[in-house]
N, CA, C and O atoms as a GROMACS GRO file, in nm:
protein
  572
    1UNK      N    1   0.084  -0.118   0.000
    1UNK     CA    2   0.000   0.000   0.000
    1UNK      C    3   0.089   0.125   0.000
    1UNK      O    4   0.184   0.136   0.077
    2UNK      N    5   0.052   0.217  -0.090
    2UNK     CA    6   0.122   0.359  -0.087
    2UNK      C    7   0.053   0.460  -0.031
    2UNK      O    8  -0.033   0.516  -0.099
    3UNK      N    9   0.076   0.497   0.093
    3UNK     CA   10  -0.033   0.606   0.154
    3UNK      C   11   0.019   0.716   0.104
    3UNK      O   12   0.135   0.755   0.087
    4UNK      N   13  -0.136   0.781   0.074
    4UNK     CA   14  -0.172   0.905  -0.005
    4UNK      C   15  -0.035   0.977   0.038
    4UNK      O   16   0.063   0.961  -0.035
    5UNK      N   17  -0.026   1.043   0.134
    5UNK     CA   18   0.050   1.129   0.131
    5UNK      C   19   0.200   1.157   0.087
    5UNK      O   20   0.257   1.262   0.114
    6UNK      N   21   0.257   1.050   0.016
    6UNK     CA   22   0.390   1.010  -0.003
    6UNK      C   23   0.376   1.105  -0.140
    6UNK      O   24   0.480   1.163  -0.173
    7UNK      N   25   0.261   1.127  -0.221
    7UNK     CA   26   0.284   1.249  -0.287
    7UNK      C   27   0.316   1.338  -0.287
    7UNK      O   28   0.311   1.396  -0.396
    8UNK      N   29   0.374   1.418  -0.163
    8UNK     CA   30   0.401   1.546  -0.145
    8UNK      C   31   0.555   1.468   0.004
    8UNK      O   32   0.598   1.505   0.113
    9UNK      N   33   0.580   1.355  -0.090
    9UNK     CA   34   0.740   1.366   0.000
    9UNK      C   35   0.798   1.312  -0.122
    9UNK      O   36   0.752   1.220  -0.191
   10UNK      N   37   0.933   1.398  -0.145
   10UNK     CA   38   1.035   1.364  -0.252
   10UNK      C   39   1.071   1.203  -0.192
   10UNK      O   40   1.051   1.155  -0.080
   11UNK      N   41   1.141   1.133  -0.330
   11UNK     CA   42   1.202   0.992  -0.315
   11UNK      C   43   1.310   1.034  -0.196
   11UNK      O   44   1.302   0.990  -0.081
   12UNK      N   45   1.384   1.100  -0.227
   12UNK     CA   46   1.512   1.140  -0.129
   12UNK      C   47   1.472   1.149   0.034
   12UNK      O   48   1.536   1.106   0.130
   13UNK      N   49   1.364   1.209   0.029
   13UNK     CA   50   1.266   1.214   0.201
   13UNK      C   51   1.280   1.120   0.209
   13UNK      O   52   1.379   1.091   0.276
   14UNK      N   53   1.211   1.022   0.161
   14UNK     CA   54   1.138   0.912   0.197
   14UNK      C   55   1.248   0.808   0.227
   14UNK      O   56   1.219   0.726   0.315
   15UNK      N   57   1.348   0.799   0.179
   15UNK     CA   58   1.488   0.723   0.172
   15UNK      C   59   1.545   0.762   0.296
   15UNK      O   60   1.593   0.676   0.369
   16UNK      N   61   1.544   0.924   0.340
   16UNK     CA   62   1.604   0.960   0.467
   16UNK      C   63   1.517   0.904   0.572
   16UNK      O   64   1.572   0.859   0.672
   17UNK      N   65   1.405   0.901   0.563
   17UNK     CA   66   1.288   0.871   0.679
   17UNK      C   67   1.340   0.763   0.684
   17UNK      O   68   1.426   0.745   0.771
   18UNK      N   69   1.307   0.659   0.599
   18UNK     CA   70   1.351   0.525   0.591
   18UNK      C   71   1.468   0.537   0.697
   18UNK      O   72   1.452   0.519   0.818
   19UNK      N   73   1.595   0.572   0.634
   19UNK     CA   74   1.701   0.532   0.727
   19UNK      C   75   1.720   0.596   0.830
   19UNK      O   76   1.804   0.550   0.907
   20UNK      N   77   1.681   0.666   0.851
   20UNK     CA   78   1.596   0.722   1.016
   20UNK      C   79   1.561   0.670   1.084
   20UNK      O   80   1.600   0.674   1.201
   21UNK      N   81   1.444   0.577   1.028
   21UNK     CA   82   1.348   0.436   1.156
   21UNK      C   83   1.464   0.341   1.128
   21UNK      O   84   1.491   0.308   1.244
   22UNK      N   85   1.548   0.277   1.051
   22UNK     CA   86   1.617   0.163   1.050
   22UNK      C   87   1.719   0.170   1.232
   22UNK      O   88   1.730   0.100   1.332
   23UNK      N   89   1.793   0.357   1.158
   23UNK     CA   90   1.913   0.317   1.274
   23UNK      C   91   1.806   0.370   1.419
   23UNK      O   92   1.881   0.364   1.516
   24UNK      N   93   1.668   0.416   1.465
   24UNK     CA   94   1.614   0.432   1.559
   24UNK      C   95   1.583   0.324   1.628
   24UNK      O   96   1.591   0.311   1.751
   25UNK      N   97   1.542   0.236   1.541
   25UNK     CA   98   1.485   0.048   1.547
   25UNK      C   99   1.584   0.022   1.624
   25UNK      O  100   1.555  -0.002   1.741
   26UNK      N  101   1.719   0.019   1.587
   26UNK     CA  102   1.848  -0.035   1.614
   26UNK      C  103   1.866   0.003   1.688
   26UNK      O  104   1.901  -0.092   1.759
   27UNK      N  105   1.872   0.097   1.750
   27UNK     CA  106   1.936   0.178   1.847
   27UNK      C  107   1.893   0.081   1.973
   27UNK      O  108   1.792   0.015   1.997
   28UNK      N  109   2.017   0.103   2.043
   28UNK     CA  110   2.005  -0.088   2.142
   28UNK      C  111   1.984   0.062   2.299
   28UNK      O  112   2.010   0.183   2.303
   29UNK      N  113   1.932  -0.025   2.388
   29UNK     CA  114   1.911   0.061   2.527
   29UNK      C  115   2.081   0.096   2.577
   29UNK      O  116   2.177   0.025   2.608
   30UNK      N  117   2.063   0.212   2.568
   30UNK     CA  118   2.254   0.283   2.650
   30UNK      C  119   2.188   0.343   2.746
   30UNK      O  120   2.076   0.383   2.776
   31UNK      N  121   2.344   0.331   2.801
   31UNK     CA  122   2.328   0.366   2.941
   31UNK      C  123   2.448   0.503   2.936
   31UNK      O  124   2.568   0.510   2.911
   32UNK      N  125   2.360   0.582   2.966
   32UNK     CA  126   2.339   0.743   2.942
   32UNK      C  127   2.371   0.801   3.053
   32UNK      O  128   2.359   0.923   3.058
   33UNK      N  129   2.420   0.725   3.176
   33UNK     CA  130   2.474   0.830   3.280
   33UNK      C  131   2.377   0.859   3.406
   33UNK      O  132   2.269   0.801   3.419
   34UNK      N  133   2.429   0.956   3.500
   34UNK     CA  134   2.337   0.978   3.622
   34UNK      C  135   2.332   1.163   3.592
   34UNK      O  136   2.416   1.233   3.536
   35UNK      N  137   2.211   1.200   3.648
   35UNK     CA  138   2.208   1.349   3.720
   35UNK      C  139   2.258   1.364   3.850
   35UNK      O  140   2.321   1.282   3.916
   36UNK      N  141   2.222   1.485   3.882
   36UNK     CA  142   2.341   1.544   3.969
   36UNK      C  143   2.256   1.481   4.056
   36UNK      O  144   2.335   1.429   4.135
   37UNK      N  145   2.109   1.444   4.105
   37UNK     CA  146   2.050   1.400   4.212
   37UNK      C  147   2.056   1.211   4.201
   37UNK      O  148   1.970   1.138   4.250
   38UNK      N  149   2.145   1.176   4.147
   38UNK     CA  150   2.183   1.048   4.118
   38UNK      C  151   2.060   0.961   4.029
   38UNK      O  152   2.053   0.839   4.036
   39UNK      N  153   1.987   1.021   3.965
   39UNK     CA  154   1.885   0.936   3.913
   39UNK      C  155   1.926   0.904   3.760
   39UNK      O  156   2.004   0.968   3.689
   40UNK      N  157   1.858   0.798   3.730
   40UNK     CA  158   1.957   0.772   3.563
   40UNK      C  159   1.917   0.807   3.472
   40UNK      O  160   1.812   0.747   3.452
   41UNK      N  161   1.946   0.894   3.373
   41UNK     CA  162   1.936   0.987   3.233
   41UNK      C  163   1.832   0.888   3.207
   41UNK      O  164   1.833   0.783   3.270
   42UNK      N  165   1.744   0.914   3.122
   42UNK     CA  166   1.669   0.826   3.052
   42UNK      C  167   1.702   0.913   2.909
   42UNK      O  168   1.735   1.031   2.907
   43UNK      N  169   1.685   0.825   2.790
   43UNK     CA  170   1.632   0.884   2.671
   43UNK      C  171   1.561   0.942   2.650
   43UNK      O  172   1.457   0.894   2.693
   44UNK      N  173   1.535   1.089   2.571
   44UNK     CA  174   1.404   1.159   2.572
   44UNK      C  175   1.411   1.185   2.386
   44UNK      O  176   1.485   1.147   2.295
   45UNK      N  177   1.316   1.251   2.396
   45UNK     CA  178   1.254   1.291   2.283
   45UNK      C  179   1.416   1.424   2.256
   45UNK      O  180   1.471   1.425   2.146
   46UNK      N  181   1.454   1.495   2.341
   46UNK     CA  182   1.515   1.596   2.360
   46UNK      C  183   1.636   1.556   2.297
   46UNK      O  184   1.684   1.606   2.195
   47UNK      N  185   1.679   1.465   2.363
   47UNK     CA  186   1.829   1.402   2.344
   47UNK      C  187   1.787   1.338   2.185
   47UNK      O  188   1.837   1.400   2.092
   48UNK      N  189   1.724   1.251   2.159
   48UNK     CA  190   1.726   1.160   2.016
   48UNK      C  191   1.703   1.254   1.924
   48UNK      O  192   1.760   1.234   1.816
   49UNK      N  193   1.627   1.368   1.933
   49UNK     CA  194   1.620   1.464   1.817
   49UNK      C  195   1.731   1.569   1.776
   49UNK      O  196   1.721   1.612   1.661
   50UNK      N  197   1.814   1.606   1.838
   50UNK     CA  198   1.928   1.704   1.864
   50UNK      C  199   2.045   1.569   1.785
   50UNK      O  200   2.116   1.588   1.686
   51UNK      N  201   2.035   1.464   1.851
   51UNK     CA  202   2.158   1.361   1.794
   51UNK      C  203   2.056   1.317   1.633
   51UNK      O  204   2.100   1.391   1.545
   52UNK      N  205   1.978   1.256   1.594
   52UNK     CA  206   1.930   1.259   1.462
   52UNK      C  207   1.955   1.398   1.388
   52UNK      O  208   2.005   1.400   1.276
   53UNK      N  209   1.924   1.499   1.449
   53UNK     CA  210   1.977   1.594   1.342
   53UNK      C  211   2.074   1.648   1.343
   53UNK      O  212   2.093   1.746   1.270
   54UNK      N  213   2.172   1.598   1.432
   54UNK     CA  214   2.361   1.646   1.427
   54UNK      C  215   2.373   1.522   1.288
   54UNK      O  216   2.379   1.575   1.177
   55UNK      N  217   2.376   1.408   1.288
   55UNK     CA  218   2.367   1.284   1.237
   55UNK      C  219   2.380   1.312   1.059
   55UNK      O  220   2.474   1.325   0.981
   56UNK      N  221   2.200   1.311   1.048
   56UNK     CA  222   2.132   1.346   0.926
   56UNK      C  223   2.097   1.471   0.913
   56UNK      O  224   1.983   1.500   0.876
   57UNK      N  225   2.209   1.582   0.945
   57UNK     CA  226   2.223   1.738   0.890
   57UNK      C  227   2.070   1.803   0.867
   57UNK      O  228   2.043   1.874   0.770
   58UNK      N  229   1.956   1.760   0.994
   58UNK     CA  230   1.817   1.836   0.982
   58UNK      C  231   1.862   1.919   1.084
   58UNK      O  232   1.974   1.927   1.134
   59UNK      N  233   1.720   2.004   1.117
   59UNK     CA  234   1.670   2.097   1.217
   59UNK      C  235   1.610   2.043   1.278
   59UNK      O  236   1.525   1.973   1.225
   60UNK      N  237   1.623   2.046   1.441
   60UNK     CA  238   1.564   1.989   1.554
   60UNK      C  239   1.489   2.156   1.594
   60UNK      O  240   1.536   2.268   1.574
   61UNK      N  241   1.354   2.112   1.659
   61UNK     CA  242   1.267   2.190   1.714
   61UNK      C  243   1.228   2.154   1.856
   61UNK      O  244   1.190   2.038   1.876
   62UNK      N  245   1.233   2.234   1.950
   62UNK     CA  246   1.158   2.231   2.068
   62UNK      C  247   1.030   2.298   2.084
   62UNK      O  248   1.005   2.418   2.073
   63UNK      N  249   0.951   2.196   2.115
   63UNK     CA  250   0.811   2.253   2.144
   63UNK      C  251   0.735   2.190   2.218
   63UNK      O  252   0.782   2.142   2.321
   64UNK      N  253   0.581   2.172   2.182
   64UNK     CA  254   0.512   2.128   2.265
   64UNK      C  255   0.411   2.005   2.147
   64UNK      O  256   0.361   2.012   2.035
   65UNK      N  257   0.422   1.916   2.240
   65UNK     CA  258   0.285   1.831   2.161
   65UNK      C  259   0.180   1.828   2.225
   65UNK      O  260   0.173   1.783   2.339
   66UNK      N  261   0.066   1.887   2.150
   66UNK     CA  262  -0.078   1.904   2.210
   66UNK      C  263  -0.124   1.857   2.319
   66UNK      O  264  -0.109   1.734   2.315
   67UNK      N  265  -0.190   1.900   2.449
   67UNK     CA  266  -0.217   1.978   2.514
   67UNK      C  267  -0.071   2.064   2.593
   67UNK      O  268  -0.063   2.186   2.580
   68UNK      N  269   0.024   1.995   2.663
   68UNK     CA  270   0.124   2.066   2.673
   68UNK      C  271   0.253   1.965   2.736
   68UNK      O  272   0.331   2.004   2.823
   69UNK      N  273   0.257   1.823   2.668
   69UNK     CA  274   0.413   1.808   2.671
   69UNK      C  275   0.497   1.856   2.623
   69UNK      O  276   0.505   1.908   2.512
   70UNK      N  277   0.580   1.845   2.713
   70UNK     CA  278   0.714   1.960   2.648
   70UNK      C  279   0.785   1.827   2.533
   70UNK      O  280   0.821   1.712   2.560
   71UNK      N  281   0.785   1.892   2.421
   71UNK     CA  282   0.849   1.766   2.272
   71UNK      C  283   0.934   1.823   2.213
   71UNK      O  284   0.931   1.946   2.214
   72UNK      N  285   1.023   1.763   2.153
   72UNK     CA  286   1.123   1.797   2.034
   72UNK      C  287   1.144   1.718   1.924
   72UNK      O  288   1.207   1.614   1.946
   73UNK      N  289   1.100   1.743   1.780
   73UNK     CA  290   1.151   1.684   1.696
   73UNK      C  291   1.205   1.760   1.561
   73UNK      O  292   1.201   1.883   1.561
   74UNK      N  293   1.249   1.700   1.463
   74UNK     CA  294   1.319   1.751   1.373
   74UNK      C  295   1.263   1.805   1.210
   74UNK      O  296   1.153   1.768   1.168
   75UNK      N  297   1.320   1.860   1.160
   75UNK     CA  298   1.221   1.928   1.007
   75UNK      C  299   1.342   1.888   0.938
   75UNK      O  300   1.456   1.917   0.976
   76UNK      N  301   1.307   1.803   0.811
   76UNK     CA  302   1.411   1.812   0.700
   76UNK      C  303   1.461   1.957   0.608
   76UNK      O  304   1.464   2.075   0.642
   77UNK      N  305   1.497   1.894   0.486
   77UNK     CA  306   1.544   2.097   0.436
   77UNK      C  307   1.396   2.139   0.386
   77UNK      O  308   1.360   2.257   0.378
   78UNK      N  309   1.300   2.010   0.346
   78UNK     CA  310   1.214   2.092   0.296
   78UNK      C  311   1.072   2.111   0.431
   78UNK      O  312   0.951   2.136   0.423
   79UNK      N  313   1.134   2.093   0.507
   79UNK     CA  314   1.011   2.182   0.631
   79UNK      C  315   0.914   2.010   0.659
   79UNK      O  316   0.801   2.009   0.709
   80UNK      N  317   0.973   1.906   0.624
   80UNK     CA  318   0.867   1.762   0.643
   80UNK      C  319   0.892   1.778   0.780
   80UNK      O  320   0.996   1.830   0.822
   81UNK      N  321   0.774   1.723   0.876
   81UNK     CA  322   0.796   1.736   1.046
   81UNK      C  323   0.838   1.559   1.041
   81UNK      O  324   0.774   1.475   0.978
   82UNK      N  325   0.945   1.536   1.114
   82UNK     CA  326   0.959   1.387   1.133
   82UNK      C  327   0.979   1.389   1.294
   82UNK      O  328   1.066   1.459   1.346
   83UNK      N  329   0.880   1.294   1.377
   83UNK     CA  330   0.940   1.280   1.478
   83UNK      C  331   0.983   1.166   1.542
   83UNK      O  332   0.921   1.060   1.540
   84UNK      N  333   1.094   1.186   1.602
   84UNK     CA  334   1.192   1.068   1.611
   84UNK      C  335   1.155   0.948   1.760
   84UNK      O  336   1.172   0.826   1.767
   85UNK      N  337   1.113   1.022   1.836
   85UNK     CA  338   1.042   0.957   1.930
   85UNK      C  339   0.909   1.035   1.999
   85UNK      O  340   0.906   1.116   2.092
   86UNK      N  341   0.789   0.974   1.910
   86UNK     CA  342   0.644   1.041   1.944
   86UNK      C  343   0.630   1.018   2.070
   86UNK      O  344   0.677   0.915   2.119
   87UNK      N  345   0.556   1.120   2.155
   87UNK     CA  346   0.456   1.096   2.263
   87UNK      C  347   0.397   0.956   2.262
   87UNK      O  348   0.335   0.902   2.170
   88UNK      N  349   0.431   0.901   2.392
   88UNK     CA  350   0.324   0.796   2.410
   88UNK      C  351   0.263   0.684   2.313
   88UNK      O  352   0.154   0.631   2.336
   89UNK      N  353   0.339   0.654   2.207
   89UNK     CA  354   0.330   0.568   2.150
   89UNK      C  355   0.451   0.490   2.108
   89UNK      O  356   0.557   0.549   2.125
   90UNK      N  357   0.458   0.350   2.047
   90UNK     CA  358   0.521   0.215   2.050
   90UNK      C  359   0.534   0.232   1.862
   90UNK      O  360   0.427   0.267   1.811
   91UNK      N  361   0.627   0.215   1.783
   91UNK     CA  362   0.626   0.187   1.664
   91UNK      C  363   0.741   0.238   1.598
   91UNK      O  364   0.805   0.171   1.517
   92UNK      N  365   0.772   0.365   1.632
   92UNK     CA  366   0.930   0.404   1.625
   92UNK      C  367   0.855   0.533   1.521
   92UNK      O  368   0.734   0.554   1.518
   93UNK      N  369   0.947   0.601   1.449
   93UNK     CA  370   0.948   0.795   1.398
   93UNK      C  371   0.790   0.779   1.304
   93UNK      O  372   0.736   0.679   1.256
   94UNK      N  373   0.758   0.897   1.305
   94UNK     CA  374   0.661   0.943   1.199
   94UNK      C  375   0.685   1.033   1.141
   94UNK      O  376   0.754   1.120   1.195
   95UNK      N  377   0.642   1.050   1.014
   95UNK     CA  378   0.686   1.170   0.901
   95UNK      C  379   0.544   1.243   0.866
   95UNK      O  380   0.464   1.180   0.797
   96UNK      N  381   0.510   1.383   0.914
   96UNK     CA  382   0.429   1.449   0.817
   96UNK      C  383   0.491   1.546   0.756
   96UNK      O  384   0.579   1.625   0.791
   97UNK      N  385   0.409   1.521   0.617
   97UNK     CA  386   0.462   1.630   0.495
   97UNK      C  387   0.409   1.755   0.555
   97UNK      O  388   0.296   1.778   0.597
   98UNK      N  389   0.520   1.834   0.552
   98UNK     CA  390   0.490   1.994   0.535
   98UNK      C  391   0.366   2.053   0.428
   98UNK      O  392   0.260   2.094   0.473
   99UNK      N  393   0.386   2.052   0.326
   99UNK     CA  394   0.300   2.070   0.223
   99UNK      C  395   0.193   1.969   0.250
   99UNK      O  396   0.235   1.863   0.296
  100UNK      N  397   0.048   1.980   0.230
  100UNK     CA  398  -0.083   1.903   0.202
  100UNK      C  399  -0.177   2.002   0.132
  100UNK      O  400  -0.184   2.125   0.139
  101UNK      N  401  -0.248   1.909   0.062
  101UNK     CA  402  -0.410   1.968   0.057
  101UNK      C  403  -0.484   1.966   0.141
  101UNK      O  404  -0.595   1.990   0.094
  102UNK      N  405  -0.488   1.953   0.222
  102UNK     CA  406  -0.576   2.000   0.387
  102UNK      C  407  -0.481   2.032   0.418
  102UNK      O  408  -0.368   1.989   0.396
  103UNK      N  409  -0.530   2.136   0.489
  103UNK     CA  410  -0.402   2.210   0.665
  103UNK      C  411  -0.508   2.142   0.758
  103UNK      O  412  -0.539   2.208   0.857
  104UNK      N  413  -0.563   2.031   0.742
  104UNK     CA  414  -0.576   1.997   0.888
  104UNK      C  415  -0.545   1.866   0.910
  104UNK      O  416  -0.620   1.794   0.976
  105UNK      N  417  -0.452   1.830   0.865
  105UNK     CA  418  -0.341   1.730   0.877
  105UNK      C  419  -0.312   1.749   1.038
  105UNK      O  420  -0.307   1.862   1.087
  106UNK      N  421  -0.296   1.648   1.106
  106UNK     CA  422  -0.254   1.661   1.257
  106UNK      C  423  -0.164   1.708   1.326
  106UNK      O  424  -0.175   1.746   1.442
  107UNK      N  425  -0.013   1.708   1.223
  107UNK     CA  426   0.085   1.807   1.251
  107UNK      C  427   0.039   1.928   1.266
  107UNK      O  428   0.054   1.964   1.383
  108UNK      N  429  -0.028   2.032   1.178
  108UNK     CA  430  -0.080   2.115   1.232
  108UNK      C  431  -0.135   2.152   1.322
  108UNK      O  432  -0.132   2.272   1.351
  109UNK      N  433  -0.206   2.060   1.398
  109UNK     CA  434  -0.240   2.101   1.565
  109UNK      C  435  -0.231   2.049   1.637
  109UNK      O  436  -0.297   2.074   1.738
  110UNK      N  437  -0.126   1.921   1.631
  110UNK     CA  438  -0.073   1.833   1.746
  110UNK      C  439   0.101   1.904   1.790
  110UNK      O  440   0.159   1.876   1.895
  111UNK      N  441   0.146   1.978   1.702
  111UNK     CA  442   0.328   2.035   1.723
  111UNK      C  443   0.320   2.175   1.713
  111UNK      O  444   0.317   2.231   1.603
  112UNK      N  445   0.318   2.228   1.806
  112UNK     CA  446   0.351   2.364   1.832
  112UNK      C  447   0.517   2.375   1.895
  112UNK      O  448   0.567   2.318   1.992
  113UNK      N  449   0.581   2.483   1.786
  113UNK     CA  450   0.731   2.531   1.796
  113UNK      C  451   0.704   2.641   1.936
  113UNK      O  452   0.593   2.686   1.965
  114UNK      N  453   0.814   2.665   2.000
  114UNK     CA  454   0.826   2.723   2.153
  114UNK      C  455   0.927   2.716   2.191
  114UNK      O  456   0.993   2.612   2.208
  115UNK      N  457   0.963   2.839   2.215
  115UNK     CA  458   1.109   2.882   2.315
  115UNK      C  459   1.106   2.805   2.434
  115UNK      O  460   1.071   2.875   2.530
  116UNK      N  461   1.134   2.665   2.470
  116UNK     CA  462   1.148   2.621   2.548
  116UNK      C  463   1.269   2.651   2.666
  116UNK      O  464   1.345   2.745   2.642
  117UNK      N  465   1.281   2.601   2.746
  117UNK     CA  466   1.394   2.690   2.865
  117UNK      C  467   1.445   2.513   2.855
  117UNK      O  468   1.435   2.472   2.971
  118UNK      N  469   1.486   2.417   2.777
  118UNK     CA  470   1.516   2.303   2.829
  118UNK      C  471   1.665   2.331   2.920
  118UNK      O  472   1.753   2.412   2.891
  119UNK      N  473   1.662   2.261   3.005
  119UNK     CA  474   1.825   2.237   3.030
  119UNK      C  475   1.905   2.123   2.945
  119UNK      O  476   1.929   2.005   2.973
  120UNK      N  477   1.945   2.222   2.803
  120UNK     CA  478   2.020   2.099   2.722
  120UNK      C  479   2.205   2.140   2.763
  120UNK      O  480   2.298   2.060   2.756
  121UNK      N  481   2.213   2.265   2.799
  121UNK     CA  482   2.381   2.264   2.848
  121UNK      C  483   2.451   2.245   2.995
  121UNK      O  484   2.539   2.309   3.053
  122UNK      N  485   2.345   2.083   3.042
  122UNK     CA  486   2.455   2.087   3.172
  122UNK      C  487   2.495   1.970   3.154
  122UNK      O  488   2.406   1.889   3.126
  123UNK      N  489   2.652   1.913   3.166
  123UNK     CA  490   2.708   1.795   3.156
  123UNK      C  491   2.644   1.723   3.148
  123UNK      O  492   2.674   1.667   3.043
  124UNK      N  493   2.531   1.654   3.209
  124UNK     CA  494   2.452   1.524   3.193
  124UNK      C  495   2.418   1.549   3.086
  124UNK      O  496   2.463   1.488   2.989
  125UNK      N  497   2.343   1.634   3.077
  125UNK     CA  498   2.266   1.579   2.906
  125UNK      C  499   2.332   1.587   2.801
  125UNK      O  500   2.281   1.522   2.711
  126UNK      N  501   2.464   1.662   2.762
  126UNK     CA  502   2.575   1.688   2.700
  126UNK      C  503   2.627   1.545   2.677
  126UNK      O  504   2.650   1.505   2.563
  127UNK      N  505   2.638   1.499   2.742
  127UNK     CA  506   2.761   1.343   2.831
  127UNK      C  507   2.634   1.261   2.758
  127UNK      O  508   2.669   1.194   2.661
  128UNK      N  509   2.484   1.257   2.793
  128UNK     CA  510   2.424   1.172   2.749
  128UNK      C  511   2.430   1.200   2.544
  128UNK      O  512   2.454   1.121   2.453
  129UNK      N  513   2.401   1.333   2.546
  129UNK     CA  514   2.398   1.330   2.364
  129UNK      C  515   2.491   1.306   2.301
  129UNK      O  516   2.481   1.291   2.180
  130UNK      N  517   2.605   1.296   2.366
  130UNK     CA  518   2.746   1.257   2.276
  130UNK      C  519   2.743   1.129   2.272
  130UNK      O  520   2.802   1.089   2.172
  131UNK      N  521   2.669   0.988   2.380
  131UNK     CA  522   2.661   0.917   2.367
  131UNK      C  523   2.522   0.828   2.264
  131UNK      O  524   2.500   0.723   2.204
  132UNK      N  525   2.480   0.917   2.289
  132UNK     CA  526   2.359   0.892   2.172
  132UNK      C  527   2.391   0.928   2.041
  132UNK      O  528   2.344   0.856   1.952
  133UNK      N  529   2.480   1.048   1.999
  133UNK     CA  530   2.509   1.084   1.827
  133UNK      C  531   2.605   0.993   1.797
  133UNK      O  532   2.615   0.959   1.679
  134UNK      N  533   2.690   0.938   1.890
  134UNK     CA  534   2.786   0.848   1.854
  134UNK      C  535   2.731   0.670   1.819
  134UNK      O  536   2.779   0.578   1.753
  135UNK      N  537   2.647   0.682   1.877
  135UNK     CA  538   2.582   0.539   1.860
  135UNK      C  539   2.514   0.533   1.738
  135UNK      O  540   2.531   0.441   1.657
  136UNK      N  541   2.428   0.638   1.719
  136UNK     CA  542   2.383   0.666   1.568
  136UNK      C  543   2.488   0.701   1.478
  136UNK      O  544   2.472   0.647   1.368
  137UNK      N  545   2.578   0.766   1.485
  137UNK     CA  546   2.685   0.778   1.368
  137UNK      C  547   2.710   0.636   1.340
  137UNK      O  548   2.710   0.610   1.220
  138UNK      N  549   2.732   0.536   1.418
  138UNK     CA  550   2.778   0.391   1.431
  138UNK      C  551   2.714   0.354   1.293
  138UNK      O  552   2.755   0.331   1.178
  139UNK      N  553   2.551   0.361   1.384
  139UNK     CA  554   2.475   0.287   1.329
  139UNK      C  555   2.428   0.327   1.154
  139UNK      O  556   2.370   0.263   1.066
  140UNK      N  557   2.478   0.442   1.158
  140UNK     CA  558   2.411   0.491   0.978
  140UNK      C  559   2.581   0.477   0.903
  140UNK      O  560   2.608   0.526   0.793
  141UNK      N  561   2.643   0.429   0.956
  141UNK     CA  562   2.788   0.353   0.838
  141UNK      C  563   2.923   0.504   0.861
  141UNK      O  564   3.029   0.501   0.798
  142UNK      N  565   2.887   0.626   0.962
  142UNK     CA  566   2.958   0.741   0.985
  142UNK      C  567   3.034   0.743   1.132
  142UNK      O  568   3.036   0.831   1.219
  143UNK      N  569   3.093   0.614   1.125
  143UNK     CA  570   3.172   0.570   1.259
  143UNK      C  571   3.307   0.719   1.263
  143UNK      O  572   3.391   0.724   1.352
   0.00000   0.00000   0.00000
């Protein structure tokens, strides 16, 4: 089955998405370190989107996914929203096209962009994303 919307994603998208979910699939559980209150880094949406797009040369966004988790995911060059680890669900990245014939495609009112205040520059999470871009460099053949 070819879902509709793959019309409005170039072959080249669709090849990056692709190898996007391959090395995300892959990506084996690391162990990412402690915070300063000794509790253990977990993986977030924060960390996997910042290392996917150091990786595969996108734009990572901080924002919010509808009603108000704090989310981050990434835009290719041509503005496609891909996110690398959704809210609350099991299956691994999703891609909506930027461009549609409806704007009421769910990206549109499930991802709102926002000056978030994350703490992405204190050693832990630093220490954790170097260990996460490095595992993905591994994994996409850019050891």
């Amino acid at each position: 089955m070819t879902p509709y919307v793959t019309q409005f994603i170039e072959p080249y998208e669709l090849a990056q998405f692709e190898e996007i979910c391959r090395v995300v699939r892959e990506l084996p559980d690391l162990e990412l370190g402690f915070n300063k209150d000794g509790s253990r880094i977990l993986l977030s949406c924060h960390i996997l989107s910042r290392a996917v797009a150091m990786v595969f040369e996108l734009k990572y966004v901080d924002g919010f996914f509808k009603p108000h988790y704090q989310h981050s995911w990434v835009l290719n060059e041509r503005g496609n929203l891909i996110d690398v680890y959704p809210v609350a669900m099991v299956g691994g990245p999703i891609m909506y096209p930027h461009q549609t014939l409806d704007h009421n495609c769910p990206s549109h009112r499930l991802y709102e962009k926002d000056r978030l205040r994350l703490k992405t520059r204190n050693r832990a999470f630093c220490r954790a994303l170097g260990i996460v871009t490095q595992e993905i460099r591994r994994l996409h053949g850019q050891s």
